[in-house]
C-alpha positions in Angstrom: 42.2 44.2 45.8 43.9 41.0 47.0 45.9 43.1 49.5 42.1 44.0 50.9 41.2 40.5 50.8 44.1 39.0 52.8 43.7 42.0 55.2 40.1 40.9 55.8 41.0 37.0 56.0 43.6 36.0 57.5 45.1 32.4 56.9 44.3 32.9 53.0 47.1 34.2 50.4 46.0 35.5 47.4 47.7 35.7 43.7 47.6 35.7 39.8 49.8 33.1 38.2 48.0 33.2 35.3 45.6 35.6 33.6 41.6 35.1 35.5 43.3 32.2 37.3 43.1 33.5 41.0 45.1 30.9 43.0 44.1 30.6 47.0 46.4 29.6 49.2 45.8 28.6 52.4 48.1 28.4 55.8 46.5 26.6 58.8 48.7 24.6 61.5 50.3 21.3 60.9 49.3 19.2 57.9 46.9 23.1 56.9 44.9 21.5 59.8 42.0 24.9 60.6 42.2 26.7 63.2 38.6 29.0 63.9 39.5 31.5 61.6 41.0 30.2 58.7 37.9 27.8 58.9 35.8 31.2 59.0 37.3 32.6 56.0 37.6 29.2 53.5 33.7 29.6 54.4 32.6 33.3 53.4 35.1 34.4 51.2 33.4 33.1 48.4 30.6 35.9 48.6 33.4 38.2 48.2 35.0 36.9 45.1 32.1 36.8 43.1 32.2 40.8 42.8 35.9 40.3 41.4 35.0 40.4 37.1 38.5 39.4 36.8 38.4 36.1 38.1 37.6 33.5 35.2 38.5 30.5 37.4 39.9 29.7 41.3 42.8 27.3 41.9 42.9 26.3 45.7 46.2 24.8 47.5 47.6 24.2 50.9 50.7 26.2 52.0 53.8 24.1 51.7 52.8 21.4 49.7 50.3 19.8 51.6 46.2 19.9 51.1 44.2 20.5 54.9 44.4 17.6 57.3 40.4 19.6 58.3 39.2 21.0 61.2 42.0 21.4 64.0 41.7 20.4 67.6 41.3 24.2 68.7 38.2 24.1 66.2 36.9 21.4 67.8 37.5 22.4 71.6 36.0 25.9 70.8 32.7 24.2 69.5 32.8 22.1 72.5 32.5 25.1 75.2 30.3 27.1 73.6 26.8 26.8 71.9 27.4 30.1 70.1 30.6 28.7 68.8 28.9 25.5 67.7 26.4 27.6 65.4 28.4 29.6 64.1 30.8 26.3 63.1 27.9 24.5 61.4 27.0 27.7 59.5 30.5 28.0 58.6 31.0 24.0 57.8 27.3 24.5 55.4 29.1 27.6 53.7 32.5 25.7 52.9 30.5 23.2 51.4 27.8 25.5 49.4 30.3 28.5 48.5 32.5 26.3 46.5 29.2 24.7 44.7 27.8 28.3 44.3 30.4 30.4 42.9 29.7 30.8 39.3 32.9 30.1 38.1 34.9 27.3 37.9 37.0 26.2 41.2 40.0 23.5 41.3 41.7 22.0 44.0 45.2 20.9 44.0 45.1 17.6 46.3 48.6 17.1 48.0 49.6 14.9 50.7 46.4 14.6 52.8 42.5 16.1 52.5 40.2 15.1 55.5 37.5 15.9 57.6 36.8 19.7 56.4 39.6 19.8 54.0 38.3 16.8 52.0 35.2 18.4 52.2 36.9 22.0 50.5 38.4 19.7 48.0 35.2 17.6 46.6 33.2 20.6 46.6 35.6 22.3 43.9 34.6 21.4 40.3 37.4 19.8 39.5 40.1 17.8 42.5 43.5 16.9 40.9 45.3 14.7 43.4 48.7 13.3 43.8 48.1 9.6 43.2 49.9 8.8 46.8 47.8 11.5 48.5 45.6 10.2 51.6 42.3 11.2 51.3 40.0 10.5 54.4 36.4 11.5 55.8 37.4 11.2 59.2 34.4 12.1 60.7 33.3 8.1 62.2 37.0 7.8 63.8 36.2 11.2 65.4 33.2 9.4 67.3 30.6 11.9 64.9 28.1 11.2 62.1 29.8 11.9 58.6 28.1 15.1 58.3 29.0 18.5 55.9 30.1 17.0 52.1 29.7 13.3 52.7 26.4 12.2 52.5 26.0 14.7 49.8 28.9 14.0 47.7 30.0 11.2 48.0 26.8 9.0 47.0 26.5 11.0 43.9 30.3 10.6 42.5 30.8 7.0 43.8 28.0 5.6 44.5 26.0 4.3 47.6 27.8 1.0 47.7 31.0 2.4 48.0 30.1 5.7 50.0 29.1 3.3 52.6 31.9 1.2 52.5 34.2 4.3 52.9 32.7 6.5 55.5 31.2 4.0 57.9 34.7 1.9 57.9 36.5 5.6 58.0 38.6 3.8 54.7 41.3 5.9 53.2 42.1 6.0 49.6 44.9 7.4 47.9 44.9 10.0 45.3 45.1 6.6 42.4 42.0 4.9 43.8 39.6 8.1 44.2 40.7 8.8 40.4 39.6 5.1 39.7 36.3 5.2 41.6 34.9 9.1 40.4 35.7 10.6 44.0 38.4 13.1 42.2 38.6 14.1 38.3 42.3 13.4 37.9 45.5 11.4 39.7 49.1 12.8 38.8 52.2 12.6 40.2 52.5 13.3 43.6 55.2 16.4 42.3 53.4 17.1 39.3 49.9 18.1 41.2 50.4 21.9 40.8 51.3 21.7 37.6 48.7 20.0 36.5 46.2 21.9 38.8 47.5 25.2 37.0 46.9 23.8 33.7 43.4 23.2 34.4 42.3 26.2 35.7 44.2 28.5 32.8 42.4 26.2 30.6 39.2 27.1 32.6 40.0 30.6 32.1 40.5 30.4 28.4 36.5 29.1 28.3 33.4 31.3 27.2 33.0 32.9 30.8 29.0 33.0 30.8 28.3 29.5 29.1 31.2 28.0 31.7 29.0 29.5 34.7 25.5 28.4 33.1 27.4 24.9 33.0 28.2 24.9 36.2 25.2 25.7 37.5 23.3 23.6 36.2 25.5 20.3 36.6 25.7 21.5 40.2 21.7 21.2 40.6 22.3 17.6 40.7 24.2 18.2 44.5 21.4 20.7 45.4 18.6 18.5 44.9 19.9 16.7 47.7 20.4 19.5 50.0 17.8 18.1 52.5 19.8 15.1 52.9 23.2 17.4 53.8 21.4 19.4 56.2 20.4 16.8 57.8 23.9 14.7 58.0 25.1 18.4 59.3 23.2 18.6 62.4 23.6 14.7 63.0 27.3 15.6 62.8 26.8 18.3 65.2 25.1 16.8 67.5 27.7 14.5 68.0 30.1 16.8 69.4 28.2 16.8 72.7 28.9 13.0 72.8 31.0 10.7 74.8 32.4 9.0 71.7 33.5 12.4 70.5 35.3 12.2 74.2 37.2 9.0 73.4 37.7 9.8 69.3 39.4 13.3 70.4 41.7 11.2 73.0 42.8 8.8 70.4 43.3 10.8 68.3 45.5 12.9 70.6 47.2 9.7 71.6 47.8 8.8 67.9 45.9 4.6 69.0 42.7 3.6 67.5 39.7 4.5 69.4 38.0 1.9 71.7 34.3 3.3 71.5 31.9 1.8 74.3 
């Protein structure tokens, strides 16, 4: 089964370090940053994994120690030159979100190093984010030159609040692993070596639950994000729209250039 599943998406490595703990790792380019097709299959293979009985909970990691540093600049430049390519990206960019918030079990995500843009997104939406406390965790999107589209407006409002959502995404503020544990953004800070470890731990525990009343519990705490499902949508296609923009142009180049932009 998992051999059929890494055959089908590439990027993804799957294994069973504990009993219904199925741990996804994921290999993108440097800092985990997504290339198209590892961002295509951290989007749909959630659909597949619910017909697996044997999962009882889903542990998600970067390859090498290191969370996703989002979408990468071939992602990007693909969206850029092709309207087909920039559907199927916001399609993919809803699913990342929604799959993680759909799947009726439990999902956690070891935080290491760095999570923005997409990969921030992959983290929040798991039910439970253990981070290293000196991890960097960033939206991204405003320094880009685009709106803060796919998990922020939905998330992030909801588990910190509006006062500091704000204050976060539209100064494109980092945090490290120790504040987002102190403001609600991620259930636990650890170590910055002890992340895995504590990550495992959580979703054995997870595994251990009463599988049905976990999933009912899940579902039902997660009604609280799709209530505002309107208000994603809607930061999604703002996002998009942006990438036909000239202060995507100069957010790219900075970026590129490792400077702070200078918008117009």
């Amino acid at each position: 089964m998992l051999a059929s599943l890494e055959a089908r998406y590439p990027g993804l490595a799957f294994a069973w370090p504990r009993p219904g703990v199925l741990e996804i790792t994921f290999r993108g380019e440097k800092l985990n940053a997504m290339p198209p097709a590892l961002h295509r299959a951290l989007a749909r293979v959630w659909r597949d994994l619910e017909a697996v009985e044997e999962v009882r909970a889903v542990l998600l990691r970067g390859e090498g120690g290191v969370f996703s540093a989002g979408g990468s600049f071939g992602l990007i430049e693909e969206m850029r030159a092709s309207h087909e390519a920039l559907l199927r990206v916001f399609w993919e960019a809803r699913d990342l979100v929604l799959g993680p918030l759909n799947f009726p079990r439990p999902v956690v995500a070891a935080v290491e190093k760095v999570a923005v843009g997409a990969g921030l997104a992959l983290a929040l939406a798991a039910d439970i984010a253990v981070a290293g406390k000196g991890a960097r965790l960033l939206d991204g999107h405003l320094r880009l030159g685009v709106a803060a589209g796919d998990h922020a407006v939905l998330l992030w409002p909801l588990l910190v609040g509006m006062a500091k959502a704000k204050y976060h995404l539209l100064l494109n503020e980092p945090l490290t692993g120790e504040e987002a544990e102190r403001l609600g953004l991620v259930a636990l800070a650890v170590e910055d070596e002890k992340v895995y470890e504590k990550a495992l731990e959580v979703a054995e525990r997870l595994a251990q639950g009463p599988k049905e009343a976990l999933s009912h519990t899940k579902h039902a705490l997660n009604h609280w994000f799709r209530s505002f499902l309107p208000h994603f949508e809607l930061s999604l296609a703002l996002e998009f729209l942006g990438f036909s923009g000239k202060e995507l142009e100069e957010g790219l180049k900075a970026l590129k250039e490792k400077r702070l932009p200078e918008f117009p």
